[in-house]
C-alpha positions as CSV (number, residue, x, y, z in Angstrom):
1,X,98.6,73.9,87.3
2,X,99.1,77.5,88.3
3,X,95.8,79.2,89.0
4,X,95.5,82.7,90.6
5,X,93.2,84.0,92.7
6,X,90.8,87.0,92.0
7,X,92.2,89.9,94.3
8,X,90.5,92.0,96.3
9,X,89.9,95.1,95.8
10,X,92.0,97.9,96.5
11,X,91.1,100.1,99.6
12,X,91.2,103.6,99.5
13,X,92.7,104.0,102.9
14,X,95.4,102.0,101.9
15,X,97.2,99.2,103.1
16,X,98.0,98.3,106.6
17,X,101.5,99.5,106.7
18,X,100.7,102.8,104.9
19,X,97.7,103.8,107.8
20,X,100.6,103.3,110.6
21,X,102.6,105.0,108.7
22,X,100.2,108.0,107.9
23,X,99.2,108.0,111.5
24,X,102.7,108.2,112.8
25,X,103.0,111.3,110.8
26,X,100.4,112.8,111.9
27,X,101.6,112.4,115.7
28,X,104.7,114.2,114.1
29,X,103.0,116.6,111.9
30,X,100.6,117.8,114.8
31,X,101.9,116.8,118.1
32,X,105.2,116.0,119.9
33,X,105.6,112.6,117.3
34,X,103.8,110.6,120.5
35,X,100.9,112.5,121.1
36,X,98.2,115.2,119.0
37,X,95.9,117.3,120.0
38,X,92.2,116.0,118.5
39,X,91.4,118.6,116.0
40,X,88.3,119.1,117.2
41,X,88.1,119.1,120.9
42,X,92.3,119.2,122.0
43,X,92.2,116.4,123.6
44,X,95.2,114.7,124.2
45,X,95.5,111.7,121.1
46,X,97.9,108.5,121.4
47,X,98.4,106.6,118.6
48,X,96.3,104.1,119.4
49,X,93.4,106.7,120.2
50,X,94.0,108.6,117.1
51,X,92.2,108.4,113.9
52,X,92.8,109.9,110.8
53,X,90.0,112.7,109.5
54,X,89.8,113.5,106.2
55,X,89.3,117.4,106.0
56,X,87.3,117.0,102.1
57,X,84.6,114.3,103.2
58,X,85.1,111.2,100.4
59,X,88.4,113.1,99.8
60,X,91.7,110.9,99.4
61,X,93.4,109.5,102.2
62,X,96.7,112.0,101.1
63,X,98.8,113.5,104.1
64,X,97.6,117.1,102.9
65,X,93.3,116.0,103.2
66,X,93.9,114.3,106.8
67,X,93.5,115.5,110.4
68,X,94.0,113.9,113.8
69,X,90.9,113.1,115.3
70,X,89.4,111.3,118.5
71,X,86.7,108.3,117.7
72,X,83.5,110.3,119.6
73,X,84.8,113.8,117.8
74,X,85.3,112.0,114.1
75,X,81.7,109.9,114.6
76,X,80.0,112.9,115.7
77,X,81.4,115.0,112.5
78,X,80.2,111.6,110.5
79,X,77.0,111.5,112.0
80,X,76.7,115.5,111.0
81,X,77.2,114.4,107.3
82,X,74.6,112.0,106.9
């Protein structure tokens, strides 16, 4: 007997593939393709110190509504919203 599983449901930020992906291009879209500047602050962003800041708070996780963005610079903007 066949039975499926309920899945889970689907996250706005996409799957694990697509946020490497998206963060890749933004090290391409705003930096040199390794590093960014942190939209907020310039400093210097990696990928694996770069997060991804939506511009339109709630906003869709599309290359057009996203930012580079250091972890204290985007939790500080977060924090700002609440």
């Amino acid at each position: 007997m066949n039975r499926q599983l309920p899945s889970a449901p689907r996250d706005r930020r996409g799957g694990a593939i697509a946020r490497r992906m998206s963060k890749l291009r933004l090290l391409e879209r705003f930096g040199d393709g390794s590093h960014a500047p942190c939209w907020y602050c310039g400093g210097t962003l990696a990928y694996a110190t770069l997060e991804r800041d939506r511009v339109i708070p709630g906003g869709p996780y599309a290359d057009a509504n996203l930012r580079p963005a250091g972890a204290r610079c985007n939790r500080e903007r977060s924090n700002k919203r609440s």
